[in-house]
N, CA, C and O of each residue as an XYZ file, in Angstrom:
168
protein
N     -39.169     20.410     -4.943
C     -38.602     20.249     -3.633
C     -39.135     18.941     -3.059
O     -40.322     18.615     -3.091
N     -38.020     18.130     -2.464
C     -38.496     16.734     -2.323
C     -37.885     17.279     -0.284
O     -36.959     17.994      0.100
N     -38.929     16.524      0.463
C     -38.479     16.606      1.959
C     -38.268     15.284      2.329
O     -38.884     14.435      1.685
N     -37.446     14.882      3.331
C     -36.936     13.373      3.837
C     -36.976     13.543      5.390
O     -36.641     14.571      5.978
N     -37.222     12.923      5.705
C     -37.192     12.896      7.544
C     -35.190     12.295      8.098
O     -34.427     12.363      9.062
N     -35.232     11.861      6.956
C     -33.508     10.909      7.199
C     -32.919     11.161      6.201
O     -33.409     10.991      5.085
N     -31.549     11.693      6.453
C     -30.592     12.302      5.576
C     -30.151     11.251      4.679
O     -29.807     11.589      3.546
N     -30.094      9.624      5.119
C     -29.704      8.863      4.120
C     -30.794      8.555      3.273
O     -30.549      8.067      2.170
N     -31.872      8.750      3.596
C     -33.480      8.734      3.037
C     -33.344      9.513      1.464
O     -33.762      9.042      0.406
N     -32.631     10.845      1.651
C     -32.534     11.887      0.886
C     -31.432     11.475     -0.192
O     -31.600     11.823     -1.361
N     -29.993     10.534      0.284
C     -28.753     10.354     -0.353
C     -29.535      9.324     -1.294
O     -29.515      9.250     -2.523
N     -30.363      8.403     -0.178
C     -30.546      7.824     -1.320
C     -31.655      7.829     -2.633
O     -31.666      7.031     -3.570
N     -32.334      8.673     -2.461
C     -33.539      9.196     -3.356
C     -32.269     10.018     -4.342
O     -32.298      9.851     -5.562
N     -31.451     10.681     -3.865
C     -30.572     11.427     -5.062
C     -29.854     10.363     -6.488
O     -29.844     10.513     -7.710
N     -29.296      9.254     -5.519
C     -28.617      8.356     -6.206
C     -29.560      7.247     -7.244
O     -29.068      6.545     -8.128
N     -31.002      7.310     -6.872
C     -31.987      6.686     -7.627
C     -32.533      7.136     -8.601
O     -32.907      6.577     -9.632
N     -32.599      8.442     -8.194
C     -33.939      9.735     -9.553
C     -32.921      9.750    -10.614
O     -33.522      9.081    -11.455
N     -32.039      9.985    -11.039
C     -31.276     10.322    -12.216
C     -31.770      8.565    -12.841
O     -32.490      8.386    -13.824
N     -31.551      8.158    -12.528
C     -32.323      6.590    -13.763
C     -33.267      6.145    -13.716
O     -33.731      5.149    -14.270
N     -33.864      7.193    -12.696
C     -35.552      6.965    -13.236
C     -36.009      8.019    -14.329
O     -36.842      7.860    -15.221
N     -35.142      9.288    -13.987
C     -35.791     10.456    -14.894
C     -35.157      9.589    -15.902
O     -35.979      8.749    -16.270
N     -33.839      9.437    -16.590
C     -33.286      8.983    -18.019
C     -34.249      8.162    -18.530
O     -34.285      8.208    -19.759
N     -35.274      7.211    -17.879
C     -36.207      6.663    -18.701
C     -37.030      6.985    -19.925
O     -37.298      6.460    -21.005
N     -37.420      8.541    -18.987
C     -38.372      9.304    -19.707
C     -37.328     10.238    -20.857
O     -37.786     11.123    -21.580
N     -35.743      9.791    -20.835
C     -34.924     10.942    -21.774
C     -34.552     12.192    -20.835
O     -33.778     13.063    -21.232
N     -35.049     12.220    -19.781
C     -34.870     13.898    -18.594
C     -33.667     13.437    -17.856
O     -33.232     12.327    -17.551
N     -33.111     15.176    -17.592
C     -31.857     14.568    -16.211
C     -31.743     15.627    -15.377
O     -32.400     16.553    -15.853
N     -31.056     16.032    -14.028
C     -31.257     17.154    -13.498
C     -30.143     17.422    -13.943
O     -29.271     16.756    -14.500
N     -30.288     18.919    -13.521
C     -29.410     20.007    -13.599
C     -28.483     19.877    -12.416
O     -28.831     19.826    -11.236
N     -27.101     19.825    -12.955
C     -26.447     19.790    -11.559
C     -25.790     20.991    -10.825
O     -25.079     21.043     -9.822
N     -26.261     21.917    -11.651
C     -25.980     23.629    -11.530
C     -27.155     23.679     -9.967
O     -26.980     24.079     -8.816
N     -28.272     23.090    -10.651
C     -29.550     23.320     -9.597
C     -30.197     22.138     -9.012
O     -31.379     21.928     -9.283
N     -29.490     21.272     -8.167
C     -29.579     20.399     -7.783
C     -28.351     20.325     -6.676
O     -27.131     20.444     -6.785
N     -29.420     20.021     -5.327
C     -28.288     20.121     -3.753
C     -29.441     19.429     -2.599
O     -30.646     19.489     -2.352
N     -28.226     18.761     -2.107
C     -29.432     18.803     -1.005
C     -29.088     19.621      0.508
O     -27.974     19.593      1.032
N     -30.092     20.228      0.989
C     -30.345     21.372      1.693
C     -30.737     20.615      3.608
O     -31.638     19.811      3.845
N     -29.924     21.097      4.478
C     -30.922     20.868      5.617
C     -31.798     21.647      5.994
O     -31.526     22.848      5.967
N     -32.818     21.311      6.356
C     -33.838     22.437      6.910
C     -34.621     21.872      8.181
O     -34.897     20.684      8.347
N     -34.912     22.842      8.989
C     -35.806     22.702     10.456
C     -35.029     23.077     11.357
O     -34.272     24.024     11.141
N     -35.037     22.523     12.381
C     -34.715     23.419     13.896
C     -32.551     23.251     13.776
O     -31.610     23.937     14.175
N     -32.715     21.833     12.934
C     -31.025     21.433     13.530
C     -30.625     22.221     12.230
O     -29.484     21.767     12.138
N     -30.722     22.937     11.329
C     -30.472     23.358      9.953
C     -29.084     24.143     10.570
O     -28.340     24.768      9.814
């Protein structure tokens, strides 16, 4: 579970990790992979 204070903070951490994990050969699951709001405005 990754937390972001800024929703584009979050879009863009999504659009980056998939070619950082492929480095290592890893990729997410896109079955289990979302991004979620959470806190008071959820």
């Amino acid at each position: 579970m990754v937390l972001f204070e800024r929703e584009d903070d979050a879009h863009r951490f999504m659009r980056v990790l998939p070619r950082r994990l492929a480095k290592f050969g890893l990729m997410l699951n896109p079955a289990k992979t979302q991004l979620l709001r959470y806190g008071k405005q959820a």
